[in-house]
C-alpha positions as CSV (number, residue, x, y, z in Angstrom):
1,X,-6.5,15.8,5.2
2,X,-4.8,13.2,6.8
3,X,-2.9,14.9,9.7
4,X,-1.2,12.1,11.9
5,X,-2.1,9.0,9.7
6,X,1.8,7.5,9.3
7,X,0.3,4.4,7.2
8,X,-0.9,6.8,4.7
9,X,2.2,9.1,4.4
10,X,4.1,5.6,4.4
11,X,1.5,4.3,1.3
12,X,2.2,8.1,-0.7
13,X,5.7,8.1,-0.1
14,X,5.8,4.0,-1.8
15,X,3.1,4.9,-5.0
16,X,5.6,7.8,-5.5
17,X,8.2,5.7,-5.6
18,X,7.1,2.9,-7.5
19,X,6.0,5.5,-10.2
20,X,9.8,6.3,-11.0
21,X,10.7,2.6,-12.2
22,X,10.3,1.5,-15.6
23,X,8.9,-2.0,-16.3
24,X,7.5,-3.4,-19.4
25,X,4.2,-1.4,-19.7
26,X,1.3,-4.3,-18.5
27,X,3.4,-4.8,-15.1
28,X,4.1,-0.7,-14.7
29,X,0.3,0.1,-15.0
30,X,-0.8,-2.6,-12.7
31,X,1.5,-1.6,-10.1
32,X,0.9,1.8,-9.7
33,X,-2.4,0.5,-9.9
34,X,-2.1,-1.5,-6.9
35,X,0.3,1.1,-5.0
36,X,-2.5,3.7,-5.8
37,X,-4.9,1.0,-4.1
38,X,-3.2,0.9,-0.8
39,X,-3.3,4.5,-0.1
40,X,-7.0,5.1,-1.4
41,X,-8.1,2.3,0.8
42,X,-6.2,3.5,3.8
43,X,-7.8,6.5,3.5
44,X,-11.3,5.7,2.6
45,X,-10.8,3.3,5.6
46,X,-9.9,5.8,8.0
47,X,-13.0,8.1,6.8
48,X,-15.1,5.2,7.9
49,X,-17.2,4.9,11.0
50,X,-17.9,1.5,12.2
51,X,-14.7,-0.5,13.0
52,X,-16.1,-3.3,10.3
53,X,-16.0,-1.0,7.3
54,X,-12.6,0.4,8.4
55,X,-10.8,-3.2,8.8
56,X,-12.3,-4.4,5.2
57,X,-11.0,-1.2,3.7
58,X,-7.8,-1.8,5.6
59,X,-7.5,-5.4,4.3
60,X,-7.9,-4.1,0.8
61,X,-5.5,-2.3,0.9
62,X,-2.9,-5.0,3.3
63,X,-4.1,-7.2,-0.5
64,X,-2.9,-4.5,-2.6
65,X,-0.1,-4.2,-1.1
66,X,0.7,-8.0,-1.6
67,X,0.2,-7.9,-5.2
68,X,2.7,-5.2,-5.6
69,X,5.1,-7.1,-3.9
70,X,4.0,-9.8,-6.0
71,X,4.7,-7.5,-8.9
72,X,8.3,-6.5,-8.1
73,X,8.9,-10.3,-7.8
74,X,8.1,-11.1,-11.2
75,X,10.3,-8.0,-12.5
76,X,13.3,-8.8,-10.4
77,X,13.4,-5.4,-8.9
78,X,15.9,-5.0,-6.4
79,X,15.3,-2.0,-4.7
80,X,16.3,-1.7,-1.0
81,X,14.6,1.7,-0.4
82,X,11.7,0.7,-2.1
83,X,11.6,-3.0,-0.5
84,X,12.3,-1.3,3.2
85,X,9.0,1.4,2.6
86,X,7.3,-2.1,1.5
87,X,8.4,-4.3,4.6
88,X,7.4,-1.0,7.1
89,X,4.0,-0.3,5.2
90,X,3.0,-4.0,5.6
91,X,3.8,-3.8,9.2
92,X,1.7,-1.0,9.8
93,X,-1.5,-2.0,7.6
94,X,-1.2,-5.4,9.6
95,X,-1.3,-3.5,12.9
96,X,-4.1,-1.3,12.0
97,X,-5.9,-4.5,11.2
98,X,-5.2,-6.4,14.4
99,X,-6.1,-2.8,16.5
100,X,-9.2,-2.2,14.6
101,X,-10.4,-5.9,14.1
């Protein structure tokens, strides 16, 4: 489907993650809520044409992102895998935004 699109492996491989922890159940919903967003909006991004539907697609996602960072704040997680697929899937998104934009 996606053959070559790192930022969406990268967004799979962190919703998969993030589905293993256990939080109290508002917080757990909302962030695999949020990691689900990222990857969905990478890829519906990608499957767009014109390079201004891709970036707002792209930024979706960059926000999604933030909010499950935002998330893992409030739950004092402390997870350096998880934190390290965060800090590279942020760089990427923010790339594809500056390339595309």
């Amino acid at each position: 489907m996606h053959t070559n699109f790192r930022t969406f492996d990268l967004a799979v491989n962190f919703y998969h993650s993030v589905a293993k922890l256990k939080l109290t159940r508002h917080l757990e919903d909302q962030l695999q809520r949020a990691a689900s967003s990222v990857a969905l909006n990478l890829a519906e991004g990608n499957g767009r044409r014109t390079k201004a539907e891709k970036v707002r697609f792209f930024n979706i996602a960059f926000a999604s992102l933030r909010e499950c960072q935002a998330i893992l704040m409030l739950t004092h997680q402390k997870n350096s895998a998880i934190e390290a697929t965060l800090d590279t899937l942020a760089a990427h998104i923010y790339k594809l935004i500056k390339s595309w934009g």
